[in-house]
N, C-alpha and C positions, 0 to 999 in steps of 0.2 A: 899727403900720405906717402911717406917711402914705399919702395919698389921692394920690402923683404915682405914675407910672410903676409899677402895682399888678398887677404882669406873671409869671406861675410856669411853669418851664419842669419838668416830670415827667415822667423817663426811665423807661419801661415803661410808659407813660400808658395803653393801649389799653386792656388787658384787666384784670379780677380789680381787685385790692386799689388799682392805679395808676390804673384807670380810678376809681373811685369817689373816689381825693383830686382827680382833676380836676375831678367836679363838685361835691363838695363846697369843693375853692377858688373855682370859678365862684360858685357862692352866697354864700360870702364877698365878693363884688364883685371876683374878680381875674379879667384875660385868662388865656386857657391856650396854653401850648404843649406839644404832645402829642408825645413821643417814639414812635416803633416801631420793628422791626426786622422784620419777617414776617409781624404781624398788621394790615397793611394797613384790612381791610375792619373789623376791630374798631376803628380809633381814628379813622376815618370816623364809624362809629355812636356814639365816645362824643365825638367833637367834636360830632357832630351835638344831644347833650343837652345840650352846652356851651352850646351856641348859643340854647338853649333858655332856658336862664338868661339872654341875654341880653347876653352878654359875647364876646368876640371871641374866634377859635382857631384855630388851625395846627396843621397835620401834617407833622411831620419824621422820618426814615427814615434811621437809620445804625446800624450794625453792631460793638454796641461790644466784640464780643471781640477788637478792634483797639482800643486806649486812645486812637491820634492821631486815633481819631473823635471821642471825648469833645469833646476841644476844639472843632473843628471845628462839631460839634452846637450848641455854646452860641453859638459864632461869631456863626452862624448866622439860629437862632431872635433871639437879642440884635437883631440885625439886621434882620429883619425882622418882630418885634413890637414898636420901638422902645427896646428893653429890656428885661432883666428887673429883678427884685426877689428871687425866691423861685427856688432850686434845688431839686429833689424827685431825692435820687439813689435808684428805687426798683427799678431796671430790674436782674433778678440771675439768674442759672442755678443750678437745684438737682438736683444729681445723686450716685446713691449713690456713694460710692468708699469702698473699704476700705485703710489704709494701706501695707499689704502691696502692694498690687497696683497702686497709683498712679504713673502715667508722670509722665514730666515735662511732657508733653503734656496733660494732662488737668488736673494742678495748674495748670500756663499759664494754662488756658480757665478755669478757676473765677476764678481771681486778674485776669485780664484784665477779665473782665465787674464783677463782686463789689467789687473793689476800686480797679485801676486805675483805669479809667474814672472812677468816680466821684471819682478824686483827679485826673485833669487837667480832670474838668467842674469842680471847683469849682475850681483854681486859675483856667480860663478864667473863671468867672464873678467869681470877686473882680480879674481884671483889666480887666472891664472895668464890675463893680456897685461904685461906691464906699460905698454902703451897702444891704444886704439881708441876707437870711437863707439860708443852706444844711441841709435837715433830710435825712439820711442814713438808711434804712430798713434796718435790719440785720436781728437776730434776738436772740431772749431767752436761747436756747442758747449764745449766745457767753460767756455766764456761767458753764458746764460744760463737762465736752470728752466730747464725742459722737464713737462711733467709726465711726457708721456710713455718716457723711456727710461723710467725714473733709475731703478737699479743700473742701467747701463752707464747712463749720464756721473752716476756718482764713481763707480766704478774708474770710469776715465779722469774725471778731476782728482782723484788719486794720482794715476799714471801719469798726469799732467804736474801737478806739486811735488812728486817724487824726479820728474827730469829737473828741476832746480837743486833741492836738496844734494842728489846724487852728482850733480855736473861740481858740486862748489867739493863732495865729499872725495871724488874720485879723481879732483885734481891734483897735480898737473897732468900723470901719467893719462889717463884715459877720458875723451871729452864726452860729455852727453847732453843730449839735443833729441826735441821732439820734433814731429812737422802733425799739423792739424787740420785736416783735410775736409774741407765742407763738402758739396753737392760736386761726386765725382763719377760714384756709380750708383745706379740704385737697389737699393736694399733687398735681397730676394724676398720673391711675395709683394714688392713693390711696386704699382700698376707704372707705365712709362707716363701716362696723362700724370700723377701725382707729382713724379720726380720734376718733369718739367715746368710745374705749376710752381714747386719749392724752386727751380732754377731761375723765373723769372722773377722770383721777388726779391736776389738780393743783388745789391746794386751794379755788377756789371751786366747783369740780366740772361747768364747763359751757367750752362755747369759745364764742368771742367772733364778733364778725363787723364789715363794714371800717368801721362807724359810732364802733368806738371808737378806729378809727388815727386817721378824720378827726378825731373829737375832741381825743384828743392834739394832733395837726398844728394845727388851729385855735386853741392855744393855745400852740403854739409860735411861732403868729406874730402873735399877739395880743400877749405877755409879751416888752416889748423888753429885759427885764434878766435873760433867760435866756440863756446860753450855754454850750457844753462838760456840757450836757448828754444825759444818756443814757435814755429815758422808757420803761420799763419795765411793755410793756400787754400781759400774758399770764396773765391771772387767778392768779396767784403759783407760775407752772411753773418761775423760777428761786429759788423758795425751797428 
């Protein structure tokens, strides 16, 4: 990635796994822009580490289980960090549904947040980045169908088939690429016995934690001849 306009805008920036790509992109020398939606005082605290590094950072607050925020969001930040470069769609709800018992209401808000969104953020960002990169934060599990999460699960295989489609559509100028991230942290309301139960069954036998998303990520924006790929960082839970 050239050294102009070297600017990441990361949707769920504040807390957990989104705050930690913000400061690890700040360390890579990029400005941030910090998405939230309700965690206010979290993405304070982590622009505040941003800053730390040295690098400039904004806080912007929209609501994307309404999708015509997405756009709007990138408008936005585009605008007033002079641009971006880097789209981070990381920002997603996970909630139990069982397929039996699934409204249509509930499918909406999974597919609203999960997928929409992150497909009018990046049409907004490729209209107005004529060259950057979009990385999509999915899940490992969209390689299996899981029933227990059922609306969420479908939700991501969307955002999963849409980083292929979108990397072949928005080539050459702007690359997109997902990473899918297994047993990294545990799910809130998620006892630590269970997480480590799911950490020992898949084959390196341990879970991971957010230093190997960023890694992934740093090398997705390092490698400009990657695209329409899908990076697979779940110590081999979809094998």
């Amino acid at each position: 990635m050239s050294n102009q306009n070297k600017t990441a805008l990361v949707t769920g920036g504040a807390k957990r796994i989104g705050s930690s790509i913000c400061i690890h992109l700040a360390e890579m020398g990029l400005d941030i822009a910090i998405h939230y939606h309700n965690s206010e005082s979290a993405a304070r605290k982590t622009a505040k580490l941003v800053k730390s590094k040295g690098r400039r950072c904004e806080i912007f607050r929209a609501d994307l289980s309404r999708p015509a925020n997405a756009a709007k969001l990138v408008e936005k930040a585009s605008r007033k960090m002079g641009g971006l470069s880097v789209l981070v769609n990381n920002a997603s709800v996970f909630r139990r549904s069982d397929f039996g018992k699934i409204t249509e209401r509930a499918l909406e808000d999974d597919l609203a947040v999960n997928f929409k969104s992150p497909f009018f953020a990046a049409q907004a960002f490729a209209r107005l980045t004529k060259k950057g990169l979009v990385v999509n934060i999915v899940d490992s599990r969209v390689t299996k169908n899981h029933t227990a999460h059922f609306a969420y699960n479908i939700s991501k295989k969307c955002l999963y088939n849409f980083t292929f489609a979108a990397a072949r559509s928005l080539a050459p100028g702007i690359r997109v690429n997902a990473i899918c991230p297994g047993p990294i942290m545990k799910a809130a309301g998620t006892e630590e016995a269970a997480f480590e139960k799911i950490a020992r069954e898949i084959p390196l036998k341990k879970g991971g934690d957010t230093q190997h998303i960023n890694l992934a990520l740093e090398y997705l924006v390092k490698n400009s001849f990657v695209t329409g790929e899908a990076l697979l960082v779940d110590g081999g839970q979809h094998l």
